[in-house]
C-alpha positions in Angstrom: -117.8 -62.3 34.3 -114.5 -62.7 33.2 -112.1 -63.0 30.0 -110.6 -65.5 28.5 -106.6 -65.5 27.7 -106.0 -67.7 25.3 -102.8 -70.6 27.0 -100.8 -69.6 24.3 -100.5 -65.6 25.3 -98.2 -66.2 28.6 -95.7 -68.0 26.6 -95.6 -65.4 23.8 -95.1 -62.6 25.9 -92.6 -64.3 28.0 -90.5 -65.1 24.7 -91.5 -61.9 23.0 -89.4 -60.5 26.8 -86.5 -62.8 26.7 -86.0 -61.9 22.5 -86.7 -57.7 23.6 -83.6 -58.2 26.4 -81.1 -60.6 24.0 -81.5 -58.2 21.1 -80.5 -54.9 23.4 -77.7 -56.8 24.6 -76.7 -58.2 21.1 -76.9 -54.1 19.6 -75.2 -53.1 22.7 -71.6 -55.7 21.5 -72.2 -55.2 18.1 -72.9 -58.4 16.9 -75.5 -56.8 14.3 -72.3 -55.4 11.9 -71.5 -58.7 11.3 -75.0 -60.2 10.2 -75.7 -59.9 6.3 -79.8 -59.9 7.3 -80.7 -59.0 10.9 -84.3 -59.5 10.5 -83.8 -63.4 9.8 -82.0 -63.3 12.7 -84.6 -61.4 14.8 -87.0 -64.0 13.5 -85.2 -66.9 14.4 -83.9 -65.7 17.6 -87.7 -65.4 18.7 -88.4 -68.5 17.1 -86.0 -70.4 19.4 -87.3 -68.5 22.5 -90.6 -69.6 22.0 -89.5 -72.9 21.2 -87.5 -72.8 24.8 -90.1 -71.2 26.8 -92.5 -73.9 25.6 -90.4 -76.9 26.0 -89.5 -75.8 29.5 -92.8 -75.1 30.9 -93.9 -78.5 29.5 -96.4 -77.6 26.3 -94.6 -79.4 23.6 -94.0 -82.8 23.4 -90.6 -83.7 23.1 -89.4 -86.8 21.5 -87.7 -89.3 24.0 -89.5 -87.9 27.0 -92.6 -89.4 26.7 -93.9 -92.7 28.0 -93.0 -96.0 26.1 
């Protein structure tokens, strides 16, 4: 009598933190005056997070790493 969580939801909402916190500190310097499209920027920055937060906890494959 449970629910299921998908395994992708912990890493999405751990990367969907770590973008919330580097964008408040990236407004707070200023760095969004000298962007010509922040939103591309937003995306990618998540993007790389997720990336990050799934290579480190071990989910993606990584080329070199493996056995062989």
């Amino acid at each position: 009598m449970g629910f299921l969580i998908p395994p992708l939801a912990v890493p999405v909402f751990v990367a969907l933190a770590l973008y919330l916190l580097t964008r408040r500190l990236l407004v707070r310097l200023g760095c969004y005056r000298w962007l010509w499209h922040p939103a591309l920027v937003d995306v990618a920055l998540y993007a790389l997070l997720l990336w990050a937060v799934l290579a480190l906890s071990g989910a993606l494959p990584i080329a070199g790493t493996g056995e062989g």
